[in-house]
N, C-alpha and C positions, 0 to 999 in steps of 0.2 A: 497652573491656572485652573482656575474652576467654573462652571456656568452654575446660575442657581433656576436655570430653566427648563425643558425640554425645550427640540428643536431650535439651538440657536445655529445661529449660518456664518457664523464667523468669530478670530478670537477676539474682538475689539467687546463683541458680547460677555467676555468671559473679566474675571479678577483673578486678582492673586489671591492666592491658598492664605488663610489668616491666621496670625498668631495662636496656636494651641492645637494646632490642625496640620496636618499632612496633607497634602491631595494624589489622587494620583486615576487619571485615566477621567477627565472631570471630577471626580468625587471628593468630595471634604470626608476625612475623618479626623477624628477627634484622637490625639496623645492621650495615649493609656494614664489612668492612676498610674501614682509615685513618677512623672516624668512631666517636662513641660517644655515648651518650644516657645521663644522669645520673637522667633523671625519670622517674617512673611515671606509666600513665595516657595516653599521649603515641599520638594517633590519626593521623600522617601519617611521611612519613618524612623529612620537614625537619627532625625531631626529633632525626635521627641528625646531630650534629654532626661538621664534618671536624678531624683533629687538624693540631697545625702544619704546615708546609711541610718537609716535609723527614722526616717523622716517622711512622710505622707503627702501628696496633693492630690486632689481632685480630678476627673477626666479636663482635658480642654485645658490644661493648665498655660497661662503666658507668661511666667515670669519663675525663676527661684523663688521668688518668697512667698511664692506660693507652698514650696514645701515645710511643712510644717512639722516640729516634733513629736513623735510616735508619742501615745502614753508610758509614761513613767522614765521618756531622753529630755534631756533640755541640751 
């Protein structure tokens, strides 16, 4: 769960952690390049999946096909 407040006073205030994002201790981070997280909810950052070998995504990534192939892999 995450708050996107200060001072909130309970968890009904807070969400779930969102796709592409870990949380952990209230806080959203973002899944590293080359990795991406499909799930919500998700409290570690093993959550952030690596995409194939040879293959690139963005920070925040939600999906596989977000990875994309390196220059010069198809």
């Amino acid at each position: 769960m995450v708050g996107r407040s200060e001072g909130l006073s309970n968890a009904t205030q807070c969400e779930d952690c969102k796709q592409g994002y870990w949380c952990s201790a209230g806080v959203s981070i973002d899944c590293p390049e080359n990795t991406y997280n499909d799930k919500t909810g998700m409290d570690n950052q093993g959550a952030c999946l690596p995409c194939s070998r040879h293959s690139l995504s963005p920070l925040a990534s939600t999906s596989k096909s977000a990875c994309l192939c390196a220059e010069g892999y198809y």
